[in-house]
KEKOLDO-605211 format. One record per residue (C-alpha): residue number from 1; x negated, y negated, z negated. Coordinates in Angstrom, 2 decimals, decimal comma. Layout:
residues N
ATOM  num       px       py       pz
ATOM  NUM        X        Y        Z
...
***
This chain:
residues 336
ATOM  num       px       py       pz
ATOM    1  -126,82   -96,46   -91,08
ATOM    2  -129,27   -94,33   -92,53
ATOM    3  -130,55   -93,80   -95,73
ATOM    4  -132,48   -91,36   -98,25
ATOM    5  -131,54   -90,48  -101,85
ATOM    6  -134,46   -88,28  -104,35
ATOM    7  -134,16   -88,30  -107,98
ATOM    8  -137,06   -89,48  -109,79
ATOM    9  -137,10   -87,67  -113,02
ATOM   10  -134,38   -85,02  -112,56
ATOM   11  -135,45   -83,68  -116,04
ATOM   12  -134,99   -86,21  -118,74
ATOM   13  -131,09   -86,96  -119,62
ATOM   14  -131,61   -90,31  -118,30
ATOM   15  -132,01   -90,32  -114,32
ATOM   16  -133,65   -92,51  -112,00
ATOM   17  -132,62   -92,16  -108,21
ATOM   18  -133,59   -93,99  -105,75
ATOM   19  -132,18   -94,64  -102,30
ATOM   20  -133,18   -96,99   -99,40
ATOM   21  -130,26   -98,48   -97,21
ATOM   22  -130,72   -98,89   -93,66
ATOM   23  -131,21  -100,96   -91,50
ATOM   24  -133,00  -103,80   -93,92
ATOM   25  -130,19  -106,85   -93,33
ATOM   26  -130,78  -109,74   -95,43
ATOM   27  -127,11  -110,36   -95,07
ATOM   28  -125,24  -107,60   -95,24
ATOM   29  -127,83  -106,58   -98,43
ATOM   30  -126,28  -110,34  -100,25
ATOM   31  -123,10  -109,28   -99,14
ATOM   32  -123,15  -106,03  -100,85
ATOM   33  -124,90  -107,42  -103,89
ATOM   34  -122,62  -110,43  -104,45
ATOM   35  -123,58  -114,09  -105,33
ATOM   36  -125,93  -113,63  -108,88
ATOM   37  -125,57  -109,90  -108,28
ATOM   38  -122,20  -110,25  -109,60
ATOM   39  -121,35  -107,05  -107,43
ATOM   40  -124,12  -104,83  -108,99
ATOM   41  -123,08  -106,37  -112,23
ATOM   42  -119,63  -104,88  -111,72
ATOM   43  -120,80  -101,85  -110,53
ATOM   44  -123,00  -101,60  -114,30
ATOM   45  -120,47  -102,21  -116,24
ATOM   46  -117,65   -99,99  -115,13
ATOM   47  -120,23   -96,92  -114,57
ATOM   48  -122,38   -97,86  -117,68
ATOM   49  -125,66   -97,67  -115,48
ATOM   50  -128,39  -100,42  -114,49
ATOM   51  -129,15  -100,78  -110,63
ATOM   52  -132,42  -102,52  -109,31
ATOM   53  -133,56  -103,41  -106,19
ATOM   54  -136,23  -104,97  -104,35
ATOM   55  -134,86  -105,56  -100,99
ATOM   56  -133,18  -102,31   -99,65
ATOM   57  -134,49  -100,21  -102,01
ATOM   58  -132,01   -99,69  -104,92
ATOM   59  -132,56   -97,63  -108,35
ATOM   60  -129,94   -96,63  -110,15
ATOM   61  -130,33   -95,31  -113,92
ATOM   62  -128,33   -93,55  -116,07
ATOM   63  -126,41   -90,07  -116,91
ATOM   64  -127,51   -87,74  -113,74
ATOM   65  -124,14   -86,98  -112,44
ATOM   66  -122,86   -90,83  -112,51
ATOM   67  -126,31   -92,16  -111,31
ATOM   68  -126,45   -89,55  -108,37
ATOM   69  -122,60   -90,55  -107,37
ATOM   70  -123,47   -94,50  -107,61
ATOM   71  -126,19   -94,00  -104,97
ATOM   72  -122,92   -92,91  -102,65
ATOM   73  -121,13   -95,75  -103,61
ATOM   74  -123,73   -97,78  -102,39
ATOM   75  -123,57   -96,27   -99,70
ATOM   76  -120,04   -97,03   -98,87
ATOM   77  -119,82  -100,26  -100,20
ATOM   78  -123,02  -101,18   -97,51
ATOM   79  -121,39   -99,29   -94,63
ATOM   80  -118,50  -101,82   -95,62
ATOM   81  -120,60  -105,00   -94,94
ATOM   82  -120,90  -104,39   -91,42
ATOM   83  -117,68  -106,39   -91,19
ATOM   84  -118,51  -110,52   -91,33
ATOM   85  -116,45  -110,86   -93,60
ATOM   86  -118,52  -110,77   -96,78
ATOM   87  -117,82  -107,90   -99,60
ATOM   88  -114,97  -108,93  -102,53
ATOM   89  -115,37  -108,25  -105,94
ATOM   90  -111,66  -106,83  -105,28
ATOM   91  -112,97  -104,43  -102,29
ATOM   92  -115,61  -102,89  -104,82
ATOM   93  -112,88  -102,65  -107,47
ATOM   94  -111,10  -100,87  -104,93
ATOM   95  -114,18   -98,67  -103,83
ATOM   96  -114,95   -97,89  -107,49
ATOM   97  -110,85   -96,78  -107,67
ATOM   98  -110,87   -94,62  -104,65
ATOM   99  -114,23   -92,98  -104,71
ATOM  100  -113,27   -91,54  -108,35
ATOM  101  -116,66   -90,86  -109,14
ATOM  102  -116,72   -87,50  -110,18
ATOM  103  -115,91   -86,84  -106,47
ATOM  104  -118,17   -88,97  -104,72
ATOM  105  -120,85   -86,54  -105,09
ATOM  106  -119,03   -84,65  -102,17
ATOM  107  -117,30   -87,77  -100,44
ATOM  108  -118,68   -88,63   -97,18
ATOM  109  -119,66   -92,03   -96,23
ATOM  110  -116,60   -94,42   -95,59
ATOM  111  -115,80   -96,48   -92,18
ATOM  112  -116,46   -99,90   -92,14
ATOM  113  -112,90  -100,61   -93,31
ATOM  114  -113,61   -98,23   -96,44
ATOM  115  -111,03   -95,97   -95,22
ATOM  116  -113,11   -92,31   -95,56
ATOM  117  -110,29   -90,37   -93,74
ATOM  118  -108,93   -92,85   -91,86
ATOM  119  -105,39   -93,67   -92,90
ATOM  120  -103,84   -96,50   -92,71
ATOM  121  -100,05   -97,86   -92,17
ATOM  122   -99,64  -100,87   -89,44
ATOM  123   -97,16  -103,63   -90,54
ATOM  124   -96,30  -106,71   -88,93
ATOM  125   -98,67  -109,00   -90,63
ATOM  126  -101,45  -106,28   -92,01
ATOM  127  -102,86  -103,75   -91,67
ATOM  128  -102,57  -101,22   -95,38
ATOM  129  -105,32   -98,67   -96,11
ATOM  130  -104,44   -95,99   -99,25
ATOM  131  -107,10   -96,74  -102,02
ATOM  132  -108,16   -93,03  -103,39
ATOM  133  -106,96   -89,62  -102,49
ATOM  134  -103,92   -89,35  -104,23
ATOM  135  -102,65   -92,76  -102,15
ATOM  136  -103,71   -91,17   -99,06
ATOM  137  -102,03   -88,00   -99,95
ATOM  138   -99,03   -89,58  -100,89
ATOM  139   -98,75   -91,03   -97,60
ATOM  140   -99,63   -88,24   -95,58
ATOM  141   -96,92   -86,54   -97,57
ATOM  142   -94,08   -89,61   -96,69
ATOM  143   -94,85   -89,30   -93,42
ATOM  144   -94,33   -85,35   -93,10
ATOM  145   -91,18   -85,27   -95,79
ATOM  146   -87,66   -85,94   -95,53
ATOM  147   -87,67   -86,81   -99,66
ATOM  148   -90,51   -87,75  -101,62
ATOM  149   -91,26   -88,50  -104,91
ATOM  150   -93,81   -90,94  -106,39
ATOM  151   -93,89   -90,56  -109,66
ATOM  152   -97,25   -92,28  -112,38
ATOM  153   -97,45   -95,53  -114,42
ATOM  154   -97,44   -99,15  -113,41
ATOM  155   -99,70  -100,53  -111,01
ATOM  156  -101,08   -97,07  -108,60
ATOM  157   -99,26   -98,59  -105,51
ATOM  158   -96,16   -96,39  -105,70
ATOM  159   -93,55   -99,13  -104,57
ATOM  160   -95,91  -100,74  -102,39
ATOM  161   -96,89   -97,81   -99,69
ATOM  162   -93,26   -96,77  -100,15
ATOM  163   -92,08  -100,10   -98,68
ATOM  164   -95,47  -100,51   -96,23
ATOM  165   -94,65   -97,08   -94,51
ATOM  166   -90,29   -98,54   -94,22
ATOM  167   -91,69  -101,04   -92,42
ATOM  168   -93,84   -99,29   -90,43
ATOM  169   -91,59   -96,33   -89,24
ATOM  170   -89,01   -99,53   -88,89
ATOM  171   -91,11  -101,52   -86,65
ATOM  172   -91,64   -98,04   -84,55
ATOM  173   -88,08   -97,73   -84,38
ATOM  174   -88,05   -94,26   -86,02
ATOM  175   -85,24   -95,76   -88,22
ATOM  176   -82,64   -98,14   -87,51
ATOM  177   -82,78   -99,95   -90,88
ATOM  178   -84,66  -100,24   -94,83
ATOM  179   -82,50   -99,58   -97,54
ATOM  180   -83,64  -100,81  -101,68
ATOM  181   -82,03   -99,40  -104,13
ATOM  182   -82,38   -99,49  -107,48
ATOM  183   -80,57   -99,13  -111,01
ATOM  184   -79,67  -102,29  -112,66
ATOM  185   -80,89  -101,41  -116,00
ATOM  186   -82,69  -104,19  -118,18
ATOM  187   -86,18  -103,45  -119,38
ATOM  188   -85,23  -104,07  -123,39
ATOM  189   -83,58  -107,70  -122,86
ATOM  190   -79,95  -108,73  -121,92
ATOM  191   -80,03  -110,74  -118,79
ATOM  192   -76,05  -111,21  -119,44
ATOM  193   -73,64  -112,19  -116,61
ATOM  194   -75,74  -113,00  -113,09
ATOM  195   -73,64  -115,74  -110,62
ATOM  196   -73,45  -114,82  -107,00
ATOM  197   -73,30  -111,89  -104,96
ATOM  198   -73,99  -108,49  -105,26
ATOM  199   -77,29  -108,76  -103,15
ATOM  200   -77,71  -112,30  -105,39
ATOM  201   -77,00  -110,14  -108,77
ATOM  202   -79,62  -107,24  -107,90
ATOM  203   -82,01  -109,79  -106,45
ATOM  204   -84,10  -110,44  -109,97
ATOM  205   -84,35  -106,36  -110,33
ATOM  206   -85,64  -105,76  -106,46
ATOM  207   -88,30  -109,01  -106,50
ATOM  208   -91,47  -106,53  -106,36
ATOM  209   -89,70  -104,78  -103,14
ATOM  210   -88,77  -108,02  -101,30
ATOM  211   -92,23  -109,86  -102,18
ATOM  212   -94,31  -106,74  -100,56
ATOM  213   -91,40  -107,09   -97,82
ATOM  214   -91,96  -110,58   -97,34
ATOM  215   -96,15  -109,54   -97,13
ATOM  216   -95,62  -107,11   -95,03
ATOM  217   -92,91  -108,80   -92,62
ATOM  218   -92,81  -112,60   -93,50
ATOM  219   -90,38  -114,54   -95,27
ATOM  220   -88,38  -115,74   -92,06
ATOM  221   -88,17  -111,75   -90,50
ATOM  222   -86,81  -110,60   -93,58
ATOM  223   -84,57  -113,26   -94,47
ATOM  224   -82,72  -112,58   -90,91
ATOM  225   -82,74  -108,81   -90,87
ATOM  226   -81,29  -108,84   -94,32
ATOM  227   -78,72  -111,70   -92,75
ATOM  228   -78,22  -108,93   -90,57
ATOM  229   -77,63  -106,24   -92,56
ATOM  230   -80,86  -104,19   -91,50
ATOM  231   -82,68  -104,52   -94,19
ATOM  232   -80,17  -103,68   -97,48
ATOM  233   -79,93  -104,21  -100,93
ATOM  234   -77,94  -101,71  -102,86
ATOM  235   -77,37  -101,33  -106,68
ATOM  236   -77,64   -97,19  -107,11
ATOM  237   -74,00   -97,68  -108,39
ATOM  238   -72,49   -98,60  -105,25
ATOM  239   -74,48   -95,64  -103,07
ATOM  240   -71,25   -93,13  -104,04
ATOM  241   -69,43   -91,69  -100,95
ATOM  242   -72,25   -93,62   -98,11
ATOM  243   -73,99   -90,89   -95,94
ATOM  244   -76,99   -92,40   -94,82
ATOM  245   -78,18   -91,79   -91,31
ATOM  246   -81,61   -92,91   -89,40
ATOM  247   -82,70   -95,14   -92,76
ATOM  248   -85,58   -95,37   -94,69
ATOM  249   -84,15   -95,36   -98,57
ATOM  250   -86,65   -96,40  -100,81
ATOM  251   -85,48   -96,03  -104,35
ATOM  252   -87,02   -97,79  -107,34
ATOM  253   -87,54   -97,35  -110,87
ATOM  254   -86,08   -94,15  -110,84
ATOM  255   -87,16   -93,29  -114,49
ATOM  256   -83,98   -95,50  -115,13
ATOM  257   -81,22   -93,08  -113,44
ATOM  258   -79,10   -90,47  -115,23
ATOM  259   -79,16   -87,16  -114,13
ATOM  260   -75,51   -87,70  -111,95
ATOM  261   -77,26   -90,89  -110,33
ATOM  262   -79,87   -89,40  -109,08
ATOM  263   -77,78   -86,37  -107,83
ATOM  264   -75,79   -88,64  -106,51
ATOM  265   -78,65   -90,61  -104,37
ATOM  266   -80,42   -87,64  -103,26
ATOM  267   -76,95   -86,18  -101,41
ATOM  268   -76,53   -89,44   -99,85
ATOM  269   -79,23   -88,37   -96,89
ATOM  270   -78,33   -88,22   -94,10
ATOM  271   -80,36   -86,95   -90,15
ATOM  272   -82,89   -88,57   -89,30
ATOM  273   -83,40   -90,55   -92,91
ATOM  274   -86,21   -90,68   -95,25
ATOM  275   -86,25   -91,38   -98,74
ATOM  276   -88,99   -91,99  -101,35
ATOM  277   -88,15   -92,13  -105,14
ATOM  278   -90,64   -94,11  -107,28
ATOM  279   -90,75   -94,06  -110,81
ATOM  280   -92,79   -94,10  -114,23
ATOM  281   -91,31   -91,92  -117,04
ATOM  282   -93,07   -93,75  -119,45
ATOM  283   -91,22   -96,50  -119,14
ATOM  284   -87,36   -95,24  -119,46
ATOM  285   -85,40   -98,22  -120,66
ATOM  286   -81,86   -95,36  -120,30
ATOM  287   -80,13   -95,60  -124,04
ATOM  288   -81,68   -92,23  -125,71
ATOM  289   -78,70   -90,32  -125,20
ATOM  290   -79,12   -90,14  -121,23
ATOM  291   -82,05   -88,28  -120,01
ATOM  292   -83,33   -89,83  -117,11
ATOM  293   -82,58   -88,15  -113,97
ATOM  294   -86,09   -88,63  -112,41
ATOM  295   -87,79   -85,91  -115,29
ATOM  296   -84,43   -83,77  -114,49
ATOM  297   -84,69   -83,58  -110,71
ATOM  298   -88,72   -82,90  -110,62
ATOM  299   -87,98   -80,09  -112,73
ATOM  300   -84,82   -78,75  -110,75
ATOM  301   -86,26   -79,46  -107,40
ATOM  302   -90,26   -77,87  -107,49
ATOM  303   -89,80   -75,55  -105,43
ATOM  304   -87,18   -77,20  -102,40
ATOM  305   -88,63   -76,87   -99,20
ATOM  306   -88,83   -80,61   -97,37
ATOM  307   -89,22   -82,50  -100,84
ATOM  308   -93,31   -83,80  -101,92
ATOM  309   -94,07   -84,92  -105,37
ATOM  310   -96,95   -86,98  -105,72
ATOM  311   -97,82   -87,98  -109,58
ATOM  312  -100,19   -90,44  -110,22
ATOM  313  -102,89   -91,25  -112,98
ATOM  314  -104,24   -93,82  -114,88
ATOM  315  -107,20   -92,79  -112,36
ATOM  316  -105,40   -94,37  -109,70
ATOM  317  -104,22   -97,99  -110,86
ATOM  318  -105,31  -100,10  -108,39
ATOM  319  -105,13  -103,15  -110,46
ATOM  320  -107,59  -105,24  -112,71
ATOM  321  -109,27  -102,62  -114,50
ATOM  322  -107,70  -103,59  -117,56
ATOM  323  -104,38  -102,24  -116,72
ATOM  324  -105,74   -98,90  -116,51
ATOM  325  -107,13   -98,73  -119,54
ATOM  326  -104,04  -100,30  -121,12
ATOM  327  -102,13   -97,16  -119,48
ATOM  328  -105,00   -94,65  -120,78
ATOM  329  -104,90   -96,34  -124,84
ATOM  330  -101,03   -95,72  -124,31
ATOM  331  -101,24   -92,45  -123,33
ATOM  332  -103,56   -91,76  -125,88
ATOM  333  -101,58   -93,27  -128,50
ATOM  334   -98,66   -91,36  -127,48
ATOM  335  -100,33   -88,27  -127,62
ATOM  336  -101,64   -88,77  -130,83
***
């Protein structure tokens, strides 16, 4: 694909820039505009800029830096339609996400898939592409660490590439089995006394792990391998005295250990292990008298060879785009 970008009035604070997309598809051009333009409408209204076009040739208006950047987007978002699949209003959501606009004036064009550096983690079922390039970065970072930690609010696919690259380096057989931990703390409420077994009383606390699990896998697979005993659930509680060899450890909601939990969990690795820690300290539900371990341990373990930290944004919520800006007002609000 070719195409050619030249601002139109570089001068005034309101820019014009123009770029034509090639080749002229009638297609792949309603594809990338969406039915009713609803695509370019989305596009408007997150960036706060008006796009026209006549055919292949697209204006966009607006602040110079943003109206430059949207031509790129564009760019990708076309390059994208080359699949027959037509564009989602969730793959530009996703584009708008990971192109963090202040950088696409640098980016390069992405790959059909919309994958600029081409990353991606191969499950049973799907294959999972990092949105943005702290995603990519954290993965690059699992993949090259012995102990990670993901650590930024609700909804920037912490959990969810934690458990896509398990099941990955499980269906490699670079481990021998996936391991979900987590503290059984209750966010505010009393869930009082749970019937059934341990993996049937830490069930309701490790539903977001099994259901990208059961995504990633399929009900039936994981249902047997847990059967089996491959795939684990394990309250943090009952990790004391295990040494933990050729597993992927996944632990969850880490804001929610102490500091002699998490202590605990991180001398539990064993050779040939890897173990990612995922948490948000914003949302600590600990009684205020415990500090959690997860602010304890990033500050006690910056400079350990063989551990990443990765800390996410409200740049990088990869949900409806209301959920970031519910993280930035409460961010805000806690700053004020």
């Amino acid at each position: 694909m070719s195409s050619t970008a030249q601002p139109i009035s570089p001068s005034s604070s309101v820019t014009k820039v123009e770029i034509v997309l090639e080749p002229n598809d009638a297609r792949r051009l309603s594809s990338l505009c969406g039915q009713f333009n609803k695509h370019i409408r989305q596009i408007e209204e997150r960036l706060g800029i008006r796009i026209s076009n006549r055919a292949n040739r697209f204006i966009c208006e607006g602040d110079s830096e943003i109206a430059e950047s949207s031509t790129k987007l564009l760019q990708n978002l076309y390059h994208m339609t080359t699949s027959k699949e037509p564009l989602t209003p969730d793959q530009v959501h996703l584009e708008l996400q990971s192109s963090a606009i202040a950088e696409l004036s640098t980016a390069e064009p992405a790959d059909p898939s919309g994958n600029s550096k081409g990353i991606s983690i191969r499950t049973k079922k799907e294959i999972i592409r990092p949105q943005g390039a702290n995603q990519k970065r954290y993965v690059e970072r699992i993949r090259s660490h012995d102990i990670n930690f993901g650590v930024g609010p609700a909804g920037t696919g912490k959990t969810y590439l934690a458990v896509a690259c398990a099941v990955e380096a499980f269906i490699k057989d670079d481990v021998e089995r996936i391991l979900l931990v987590r503290p059984a703390v209750e966010a505010g409420e009393k869930l009082g006394f749970l019937p059934g077994d341990l993996t049937q009383k830490v069930d309701p606390y490790l539903r977001p792990l099994y259901d990208a699990l059961y995504e990633m896998m399929g009900f039936e697979t994981v249902a047997r391998l847990i059967e089996r005993n491959i795939i684990e659930v394990a309250p943090l509680a009952f990790m004391r005295g295990r040494t933990l060899n050729h597993a992927y450890v996944i632990l969850d909601e880490a804001q929610n250990t102490t500091k002699e939990q998490m202590k605990m969990f991180l001398t539990r690795i064993g050779f040939g292990s890897t173990a990612i820690i995922t948490g948000d300290v914003t949302q600590i539900d600990l009684p205020k008298n415990f500090p959690s371990g997860l602010i304890h341990s990033s500050r006690v373990l910056t400079d350990v060879e063989g551990i990443s930290t990765t800390r996410f944004t409200s740049s990088d919520v990869v949900r409806h785009p209301l959920v970031q800006r519910i993280v930035e007002a409460y961010e805000q609000y806690n700053e004020d």
